[in-house]
GUTORMAR-639684 format. One line per field, with one value per residue: residue in three letters; x, y, z of N, C-alpha, C, O in turn. Coordinates in steps of 0.2 Angstrom, whole numbers, plus 5000, padded with zeros to 4 digits. Example, Ala and Ser with C-alpha at 12.3 -4.5 7.8 and 13.67 -1.06 7.14 Angstrom:
resn = c(Ala  Ser)
npx = c(5066  5064)
npy = c(4972  4989)
npz = c(5039  5035)
capx = c(5062  5068)
capy = c(4978  4995)
capz = c(5039  5036)
cpx = c(5066  5064)
cpy = c(4984  5000)
cpz = c(5039  5039)
opx = c(5071  5067)
opy = c(4983  5006)
opz = c(5042  5040)
REM end
This chain:
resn = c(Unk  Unk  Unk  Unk  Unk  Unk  Unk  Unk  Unk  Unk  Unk  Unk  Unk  Unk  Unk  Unk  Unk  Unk  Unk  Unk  Unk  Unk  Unk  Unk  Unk  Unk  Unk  Unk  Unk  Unk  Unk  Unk  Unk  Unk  Unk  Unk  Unk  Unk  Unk  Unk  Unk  Unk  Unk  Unk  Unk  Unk  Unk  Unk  Unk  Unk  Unk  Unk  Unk  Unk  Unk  Unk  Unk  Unk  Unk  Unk  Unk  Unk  Unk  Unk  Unk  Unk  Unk  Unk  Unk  Unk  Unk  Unk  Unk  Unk  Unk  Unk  Unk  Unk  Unk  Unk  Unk  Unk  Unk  Unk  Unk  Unk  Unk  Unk  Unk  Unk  Unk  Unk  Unk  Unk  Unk  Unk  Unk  Unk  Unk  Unk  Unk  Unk  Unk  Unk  Unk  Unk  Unk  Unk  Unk  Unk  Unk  Unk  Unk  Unk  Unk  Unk  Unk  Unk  Unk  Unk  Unk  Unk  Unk  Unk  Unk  Unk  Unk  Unk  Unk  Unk  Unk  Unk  Unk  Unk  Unk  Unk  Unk  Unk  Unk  Unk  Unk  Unk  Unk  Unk  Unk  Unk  Unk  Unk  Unk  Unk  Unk  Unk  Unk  Unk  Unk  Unk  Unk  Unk  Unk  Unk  Unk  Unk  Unk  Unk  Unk  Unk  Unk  Unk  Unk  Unk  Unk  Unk  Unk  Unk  Unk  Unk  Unk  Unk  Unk  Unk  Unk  Unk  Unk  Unk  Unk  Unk  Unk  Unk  Unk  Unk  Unk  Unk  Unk  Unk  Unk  Unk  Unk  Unk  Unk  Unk  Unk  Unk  Unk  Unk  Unk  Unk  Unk  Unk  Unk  Unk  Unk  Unk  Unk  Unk  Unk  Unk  Unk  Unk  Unk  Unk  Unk  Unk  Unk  Unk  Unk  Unk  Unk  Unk  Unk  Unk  Unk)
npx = c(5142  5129  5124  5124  5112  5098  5081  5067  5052  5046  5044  5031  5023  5031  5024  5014  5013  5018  5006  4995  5003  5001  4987  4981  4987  4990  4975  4964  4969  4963  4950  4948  4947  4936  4924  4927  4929  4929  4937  4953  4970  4978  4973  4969  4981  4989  4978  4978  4994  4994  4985  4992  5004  4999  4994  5006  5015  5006  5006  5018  5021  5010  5018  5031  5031  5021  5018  5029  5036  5046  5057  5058  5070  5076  5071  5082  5080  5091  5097  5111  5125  5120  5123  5134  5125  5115  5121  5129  5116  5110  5122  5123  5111  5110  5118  5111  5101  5107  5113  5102  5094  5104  5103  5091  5089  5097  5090  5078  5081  5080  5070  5050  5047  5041  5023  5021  5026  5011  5014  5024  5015  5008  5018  5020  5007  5008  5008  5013  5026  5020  5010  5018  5018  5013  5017  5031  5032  5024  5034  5048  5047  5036  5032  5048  5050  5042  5041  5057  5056  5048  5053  5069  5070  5062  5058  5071  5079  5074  5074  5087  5092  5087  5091  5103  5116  5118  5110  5098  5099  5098  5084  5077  5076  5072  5057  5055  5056  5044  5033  5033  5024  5029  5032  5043  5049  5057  5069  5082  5074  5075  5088  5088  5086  5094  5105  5101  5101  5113  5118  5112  5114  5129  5132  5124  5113  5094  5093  5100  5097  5083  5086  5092  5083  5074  5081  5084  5071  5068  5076  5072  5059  5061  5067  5057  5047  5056  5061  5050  5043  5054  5054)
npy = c(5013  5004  4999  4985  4983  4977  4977  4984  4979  4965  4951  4951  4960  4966  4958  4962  4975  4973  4967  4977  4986  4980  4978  4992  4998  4990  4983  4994  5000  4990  4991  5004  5003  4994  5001  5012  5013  5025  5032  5041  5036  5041  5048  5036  5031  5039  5040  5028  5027  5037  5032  5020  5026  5034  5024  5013  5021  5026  5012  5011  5021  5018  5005  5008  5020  5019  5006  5002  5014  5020  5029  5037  5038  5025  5020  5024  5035  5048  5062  5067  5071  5074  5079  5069  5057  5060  5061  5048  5042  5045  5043  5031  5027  5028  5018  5009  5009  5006  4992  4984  4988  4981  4970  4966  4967  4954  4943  4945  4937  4925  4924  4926  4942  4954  4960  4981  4987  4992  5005  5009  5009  5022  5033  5031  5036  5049  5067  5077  5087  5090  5079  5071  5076  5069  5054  5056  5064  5052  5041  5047  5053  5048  5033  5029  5035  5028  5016  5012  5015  5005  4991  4995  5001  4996  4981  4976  4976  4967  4954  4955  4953  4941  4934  4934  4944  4942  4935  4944  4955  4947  4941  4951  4958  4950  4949  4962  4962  4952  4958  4968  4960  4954  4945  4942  4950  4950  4946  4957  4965  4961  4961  4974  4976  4973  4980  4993  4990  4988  4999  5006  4998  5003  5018  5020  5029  5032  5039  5038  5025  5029  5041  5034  5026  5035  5041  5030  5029  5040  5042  5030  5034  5046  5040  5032  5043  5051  5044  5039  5051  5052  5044)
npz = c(4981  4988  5003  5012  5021  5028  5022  5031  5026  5021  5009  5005  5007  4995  4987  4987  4983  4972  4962  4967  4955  4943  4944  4944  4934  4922  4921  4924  4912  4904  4907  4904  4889  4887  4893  4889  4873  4862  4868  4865  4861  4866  4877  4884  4888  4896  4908  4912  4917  4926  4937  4941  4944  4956  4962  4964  4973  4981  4990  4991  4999  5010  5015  5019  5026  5035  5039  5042  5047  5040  5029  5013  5010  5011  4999  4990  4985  4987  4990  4989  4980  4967  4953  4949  4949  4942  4929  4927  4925  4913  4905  4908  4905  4888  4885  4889  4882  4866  4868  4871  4860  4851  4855  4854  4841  4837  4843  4831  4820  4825  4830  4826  4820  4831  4835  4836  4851  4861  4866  4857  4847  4852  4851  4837  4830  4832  4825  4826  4836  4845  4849  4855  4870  4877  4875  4879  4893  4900  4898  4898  4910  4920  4921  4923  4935  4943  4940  4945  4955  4963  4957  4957  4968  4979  4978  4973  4985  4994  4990  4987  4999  5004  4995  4991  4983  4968  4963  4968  4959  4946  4948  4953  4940  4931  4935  4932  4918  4915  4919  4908  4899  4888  4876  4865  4867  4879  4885  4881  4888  4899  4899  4901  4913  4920  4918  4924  4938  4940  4938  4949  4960  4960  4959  4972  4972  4969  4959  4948  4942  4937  4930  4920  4915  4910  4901  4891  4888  4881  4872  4864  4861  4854  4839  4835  4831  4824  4813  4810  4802  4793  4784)
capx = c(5139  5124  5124  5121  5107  5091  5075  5062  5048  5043  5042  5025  5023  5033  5021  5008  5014  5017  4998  4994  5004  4998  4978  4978  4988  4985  4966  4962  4969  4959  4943  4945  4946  4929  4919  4927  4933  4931  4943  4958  4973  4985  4971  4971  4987  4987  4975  4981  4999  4990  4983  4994  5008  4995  4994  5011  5015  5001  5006  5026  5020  5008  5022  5038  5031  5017  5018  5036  5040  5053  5059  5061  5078  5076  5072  5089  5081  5097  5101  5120  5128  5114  5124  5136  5121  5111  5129  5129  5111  5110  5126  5122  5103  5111  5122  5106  5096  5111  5115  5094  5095  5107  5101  5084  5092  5101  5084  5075  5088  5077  5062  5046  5046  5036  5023  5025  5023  5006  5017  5025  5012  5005  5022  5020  5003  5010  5010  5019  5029  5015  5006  5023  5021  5010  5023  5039  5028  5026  5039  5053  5047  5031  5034  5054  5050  5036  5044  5064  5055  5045  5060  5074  5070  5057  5060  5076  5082  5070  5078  5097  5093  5084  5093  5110  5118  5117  5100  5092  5098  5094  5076  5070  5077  5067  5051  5054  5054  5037  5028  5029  5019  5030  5036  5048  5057  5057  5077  5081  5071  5078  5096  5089  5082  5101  5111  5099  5101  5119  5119  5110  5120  5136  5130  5122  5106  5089  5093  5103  5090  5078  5088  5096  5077  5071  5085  5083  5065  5068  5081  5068  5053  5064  5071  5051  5046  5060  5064  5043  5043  5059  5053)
capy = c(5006  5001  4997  4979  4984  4973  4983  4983  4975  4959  4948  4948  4968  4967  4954  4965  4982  4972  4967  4985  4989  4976  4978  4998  5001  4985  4982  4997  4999  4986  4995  5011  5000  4991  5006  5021  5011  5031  5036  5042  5031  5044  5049  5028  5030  5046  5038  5022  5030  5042  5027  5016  5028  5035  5014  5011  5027  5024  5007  5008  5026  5013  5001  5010  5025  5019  5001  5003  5021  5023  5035  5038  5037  5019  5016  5024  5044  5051  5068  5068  5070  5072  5078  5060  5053  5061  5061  5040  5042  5048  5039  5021  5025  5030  5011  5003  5007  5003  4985  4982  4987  4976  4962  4964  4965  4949  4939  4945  4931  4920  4923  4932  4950  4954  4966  4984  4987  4997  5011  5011  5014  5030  5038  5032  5041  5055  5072  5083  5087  5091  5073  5068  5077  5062  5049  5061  5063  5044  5037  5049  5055  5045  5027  5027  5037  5024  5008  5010  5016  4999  4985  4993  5004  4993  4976  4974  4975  4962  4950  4955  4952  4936  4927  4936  4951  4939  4932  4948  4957  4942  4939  4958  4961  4944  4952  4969  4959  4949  4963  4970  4955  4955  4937  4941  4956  4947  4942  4961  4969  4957  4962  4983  4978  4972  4987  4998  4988  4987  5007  5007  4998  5006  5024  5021  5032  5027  5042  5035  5022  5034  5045  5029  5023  5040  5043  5025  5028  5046  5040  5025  5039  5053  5039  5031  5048  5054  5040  5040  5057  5054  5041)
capz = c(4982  4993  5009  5013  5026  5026  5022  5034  5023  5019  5003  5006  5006  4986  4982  4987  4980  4963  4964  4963  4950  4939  4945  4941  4927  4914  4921  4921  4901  4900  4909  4897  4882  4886  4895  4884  4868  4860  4871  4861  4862  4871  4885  4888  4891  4901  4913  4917  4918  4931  4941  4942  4947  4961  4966  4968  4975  4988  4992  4994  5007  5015  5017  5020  5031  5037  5042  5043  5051  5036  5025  5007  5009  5011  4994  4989  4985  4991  4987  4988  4972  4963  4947  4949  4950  4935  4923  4928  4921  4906  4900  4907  4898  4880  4883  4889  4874  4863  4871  4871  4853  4849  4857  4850  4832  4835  4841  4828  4816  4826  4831  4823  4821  4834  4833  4838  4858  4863  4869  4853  4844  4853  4847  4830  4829  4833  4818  4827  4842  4852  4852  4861  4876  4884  4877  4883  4901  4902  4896  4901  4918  4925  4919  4926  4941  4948  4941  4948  4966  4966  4956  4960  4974  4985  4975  4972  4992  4999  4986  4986  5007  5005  4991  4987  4978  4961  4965  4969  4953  4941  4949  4951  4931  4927  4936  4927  4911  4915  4919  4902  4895  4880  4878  4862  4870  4885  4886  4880  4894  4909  4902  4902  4921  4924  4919  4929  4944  4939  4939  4954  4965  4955  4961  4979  4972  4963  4955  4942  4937  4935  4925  4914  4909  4906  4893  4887  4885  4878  4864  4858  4857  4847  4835  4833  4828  4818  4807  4802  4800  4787  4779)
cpx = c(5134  5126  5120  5115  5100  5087  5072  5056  5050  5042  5035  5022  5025  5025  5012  5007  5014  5009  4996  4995  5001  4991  4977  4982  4987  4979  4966  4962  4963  4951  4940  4943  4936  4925  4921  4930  4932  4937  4951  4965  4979  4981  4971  4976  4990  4986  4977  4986  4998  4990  4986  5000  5003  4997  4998  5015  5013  5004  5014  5025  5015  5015  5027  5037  5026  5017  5026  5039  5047  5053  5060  5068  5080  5075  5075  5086  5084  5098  5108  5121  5126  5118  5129  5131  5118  5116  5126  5120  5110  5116  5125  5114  5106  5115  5119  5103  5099  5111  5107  5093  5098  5106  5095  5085  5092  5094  5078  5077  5084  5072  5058  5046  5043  5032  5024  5022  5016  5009  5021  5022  5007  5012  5022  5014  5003  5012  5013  5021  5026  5012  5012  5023  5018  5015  5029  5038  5028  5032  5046  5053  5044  5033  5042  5054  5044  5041  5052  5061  5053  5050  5065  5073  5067  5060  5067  5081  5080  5075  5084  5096  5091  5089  5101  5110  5114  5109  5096  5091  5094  5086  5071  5071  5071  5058  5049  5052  5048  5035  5027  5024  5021  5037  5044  5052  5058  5066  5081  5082  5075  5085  5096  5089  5092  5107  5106  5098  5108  5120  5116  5111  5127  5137  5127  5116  5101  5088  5095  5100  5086  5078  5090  5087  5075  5077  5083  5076  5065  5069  5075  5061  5053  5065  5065  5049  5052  5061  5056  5041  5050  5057  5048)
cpy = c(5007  5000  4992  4978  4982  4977  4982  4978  4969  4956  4950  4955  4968  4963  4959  4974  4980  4970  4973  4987  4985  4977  4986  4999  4995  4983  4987  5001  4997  4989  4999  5006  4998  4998  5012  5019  5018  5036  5037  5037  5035  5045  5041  5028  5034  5044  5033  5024  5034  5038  5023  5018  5032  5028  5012  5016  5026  5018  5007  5014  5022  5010  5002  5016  5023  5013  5001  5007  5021  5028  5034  5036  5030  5016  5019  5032  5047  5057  5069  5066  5067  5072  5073  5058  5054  5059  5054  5041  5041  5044  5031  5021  5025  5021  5007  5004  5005  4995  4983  4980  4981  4969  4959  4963  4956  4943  4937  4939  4925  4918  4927  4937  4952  4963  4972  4986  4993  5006  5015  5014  5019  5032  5036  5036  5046  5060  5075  5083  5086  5084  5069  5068  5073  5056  5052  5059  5056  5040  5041  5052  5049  5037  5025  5028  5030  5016  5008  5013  5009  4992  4987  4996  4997  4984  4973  4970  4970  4957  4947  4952  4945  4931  4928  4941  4949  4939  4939  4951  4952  4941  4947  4958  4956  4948  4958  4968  4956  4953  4968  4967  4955  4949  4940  4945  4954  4947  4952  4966  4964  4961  4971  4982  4976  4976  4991  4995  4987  4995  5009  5006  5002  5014  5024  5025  5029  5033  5043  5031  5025  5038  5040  5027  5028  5041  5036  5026  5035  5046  5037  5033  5043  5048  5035  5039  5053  5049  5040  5044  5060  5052  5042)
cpz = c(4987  4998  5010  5019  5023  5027  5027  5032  5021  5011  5002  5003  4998  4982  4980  4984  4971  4961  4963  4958  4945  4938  4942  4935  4919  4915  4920  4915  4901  4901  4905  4891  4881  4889  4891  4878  4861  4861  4865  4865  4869  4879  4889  4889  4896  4910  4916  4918  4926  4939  4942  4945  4956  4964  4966  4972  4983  4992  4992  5000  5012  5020  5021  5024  5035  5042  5046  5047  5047  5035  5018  5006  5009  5004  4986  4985  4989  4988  4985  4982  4970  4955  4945  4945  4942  4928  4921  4923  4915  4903  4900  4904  4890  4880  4883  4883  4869  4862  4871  4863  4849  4848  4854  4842  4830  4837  4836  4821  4819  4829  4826  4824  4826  4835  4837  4846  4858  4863  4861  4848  4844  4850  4840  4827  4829  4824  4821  4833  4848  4854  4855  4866  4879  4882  4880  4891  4903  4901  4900  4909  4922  4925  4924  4933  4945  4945  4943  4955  4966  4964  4959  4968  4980  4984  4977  4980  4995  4993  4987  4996  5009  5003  4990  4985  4972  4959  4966  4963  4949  4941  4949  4943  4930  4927  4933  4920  4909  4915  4915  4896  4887  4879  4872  4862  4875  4887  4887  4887  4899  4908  4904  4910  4924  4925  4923  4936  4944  4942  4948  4962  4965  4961  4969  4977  4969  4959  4948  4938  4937  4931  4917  4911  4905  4900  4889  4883  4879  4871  4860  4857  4852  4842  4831  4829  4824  4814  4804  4798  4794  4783  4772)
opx = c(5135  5132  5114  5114  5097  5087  5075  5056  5056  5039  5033  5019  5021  5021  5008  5002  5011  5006  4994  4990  4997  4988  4973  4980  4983  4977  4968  4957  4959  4947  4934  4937  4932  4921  4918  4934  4935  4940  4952  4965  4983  4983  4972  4976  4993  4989  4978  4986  5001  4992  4983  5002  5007  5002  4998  5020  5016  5004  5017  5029  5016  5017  5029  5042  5027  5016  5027  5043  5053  5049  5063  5071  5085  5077  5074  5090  5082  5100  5110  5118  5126  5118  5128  5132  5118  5114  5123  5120  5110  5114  5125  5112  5104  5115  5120  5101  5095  5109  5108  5093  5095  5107  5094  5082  5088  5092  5074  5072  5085  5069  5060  5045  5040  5034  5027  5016  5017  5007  5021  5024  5004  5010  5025  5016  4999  5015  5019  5019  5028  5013  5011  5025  5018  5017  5032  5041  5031  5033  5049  5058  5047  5035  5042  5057  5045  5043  5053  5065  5056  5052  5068  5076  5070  5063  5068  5085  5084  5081  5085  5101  5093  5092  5105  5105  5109  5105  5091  5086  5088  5082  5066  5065  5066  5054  5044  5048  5045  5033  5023  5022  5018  5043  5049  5057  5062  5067  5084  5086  5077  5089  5100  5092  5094  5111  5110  5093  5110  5123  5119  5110  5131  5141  5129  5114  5102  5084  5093  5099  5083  5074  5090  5085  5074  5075  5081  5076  5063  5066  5073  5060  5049  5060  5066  5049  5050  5063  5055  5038  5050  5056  5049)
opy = c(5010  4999  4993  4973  4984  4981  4977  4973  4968  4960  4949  4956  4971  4965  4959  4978  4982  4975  4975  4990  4989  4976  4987  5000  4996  4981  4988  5004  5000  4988  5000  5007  4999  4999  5017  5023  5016  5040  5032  5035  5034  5043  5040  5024  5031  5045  5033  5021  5032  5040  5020  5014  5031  5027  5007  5013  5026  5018  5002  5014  5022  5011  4999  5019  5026  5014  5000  5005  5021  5032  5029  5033  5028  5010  5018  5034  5048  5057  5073  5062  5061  5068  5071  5056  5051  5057  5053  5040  5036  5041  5027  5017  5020  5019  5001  4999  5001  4993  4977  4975  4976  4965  4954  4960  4954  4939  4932  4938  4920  4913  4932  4939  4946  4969  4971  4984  4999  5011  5021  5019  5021  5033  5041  5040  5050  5058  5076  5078  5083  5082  5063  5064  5074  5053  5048  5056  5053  5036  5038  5052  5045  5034  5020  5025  5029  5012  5002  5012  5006  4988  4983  4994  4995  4981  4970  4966  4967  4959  4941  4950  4942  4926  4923  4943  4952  4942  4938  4952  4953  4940  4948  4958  4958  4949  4960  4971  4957  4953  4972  4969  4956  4949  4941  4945  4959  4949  4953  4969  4967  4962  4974  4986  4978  4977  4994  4998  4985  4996  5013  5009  5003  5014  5029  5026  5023  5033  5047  5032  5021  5040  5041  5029  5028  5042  5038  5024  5034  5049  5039  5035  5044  5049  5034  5039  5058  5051  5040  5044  5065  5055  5037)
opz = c(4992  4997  5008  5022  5018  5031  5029  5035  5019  5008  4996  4998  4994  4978  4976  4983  4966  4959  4957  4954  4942  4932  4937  4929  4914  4910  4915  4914  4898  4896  4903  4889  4877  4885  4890  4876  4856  4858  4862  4871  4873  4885  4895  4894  4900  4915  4922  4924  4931  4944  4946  4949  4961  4968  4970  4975  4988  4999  4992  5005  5019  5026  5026  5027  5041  5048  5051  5051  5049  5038  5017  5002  5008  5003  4980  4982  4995  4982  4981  4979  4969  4951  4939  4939  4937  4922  4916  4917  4912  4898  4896  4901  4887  4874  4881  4880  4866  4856  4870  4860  4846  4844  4852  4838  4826  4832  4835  4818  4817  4829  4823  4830  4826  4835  4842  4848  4855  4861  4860  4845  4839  4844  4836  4821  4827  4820  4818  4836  4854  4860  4857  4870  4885  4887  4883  4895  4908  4905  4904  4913  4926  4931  4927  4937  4951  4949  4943  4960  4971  4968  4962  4972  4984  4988  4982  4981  5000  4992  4987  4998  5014  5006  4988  4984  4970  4955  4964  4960  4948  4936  4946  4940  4927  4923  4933  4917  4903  4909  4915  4891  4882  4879  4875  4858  4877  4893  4892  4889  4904  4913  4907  4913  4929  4930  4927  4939  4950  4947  4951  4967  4971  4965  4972  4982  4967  4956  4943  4932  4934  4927  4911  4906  4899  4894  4884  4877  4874  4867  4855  4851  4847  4839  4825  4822  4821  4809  4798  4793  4791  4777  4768)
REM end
């Protein structure tokens, strides 16, 4: 379990780390699109993936070593029992993708279809194995490592310090779920942002949420390109 120990930083420092993340990775999407609208759809994705992990990267070593005189270890990169930690992973991602599944099933019964997310469909364009390895790289490594260092790593603590245990989970999950800009997965995603903040206190590492999204993401990419490549 965590230790109840208040971070150093400030609400103000999150609000200013999510800010980054929001300004380089969906502007600048949005910058490719208009100045390189040639650009291939995976290097758009390549590049802002690139930059926006640089930018929030940049801005929680600003915060936490710099302004702070922290350490990494404050935003729960613990090495002890790393294989615990990875096991927990890997089985609480294979029950979060499940239980997402599920969920997103059951809303479909009542809302519109919604259509397929951007990210999904770079792996749908995918012929072969090879045009995976920029969704596999994003999705399974770069993507979970930069978003569980800044929600549940950096986020989640000033939160659970300010408002409560409850409260801080419920609010980073909700802000995990905003910041994919995807109203009708919206519900879905806050409950994915709960189990990986559920695992994360569970375990005492942020190595377990990192390892739980990267499987989560892993599963949905193999099951995108193997079911069009059956059909």
């Amino acid at each position: 379990m965590l230790a109840n120990r208040k971070p150093p930083w400030k609400l103000k420092d999150a609000l200013l780390v999510l800010i980054l993340l929001v300004a380089a990775g969906y502007g600048f999407s949005l910058f490719l699109r208009w100045a390189r609208p040639s650009l291939s759809l995976s290097r758009q994705f390549l590049l802002a993936g690139l930059v926006q992990a640089v930018a929030v990267l940049g801005g929680l070593h600003y915060v936490v070593r710099v302004k702070y005189g922290g350490s990494l270890a404050q935003l729960g990169l613990k090495g002890h029992r790393f294989g615990r930690a990875f096991f927990l992973g890997v089985v609480g991602g294979t029950v979060l993708f499940i239980l997402v599944i599920l969920a997103g099933a059951l809303l479909q019964n009542l809302l519109p279809d919604p259509a397929p997310q951007p990210f999904a469909e770079l792996v749908r364009r995918a012929r072969s194995f090879r045009d995976l390895l920029v969704p596999l790289f994003l999705g399974a490594f770069l993507a979970p490592l930069t978003e569980e260092l800044y929600f549940r790593g950096f986020l989640y603590p000033i939160l659970k310090a300010r408002y409560g245990l409850l409260a801080g989970q419920i609010l980073s999950s909700l802000v995990f779920a905003l910041l994919h800009f995807d109203w009708l997965r919206f519900l879905p995603l806050a409950m994915g942002g709960l189990g990986l903040v559920y695992l994360y206190e569970r375990s005492g590492s942020l190595i377990t949420p990192v390892v739980a999204h990267g499987t989560w993401n892993t599963i949905m990419i193999l099951i995108i390109y193997v079911s069009l490549h059956l059909a």
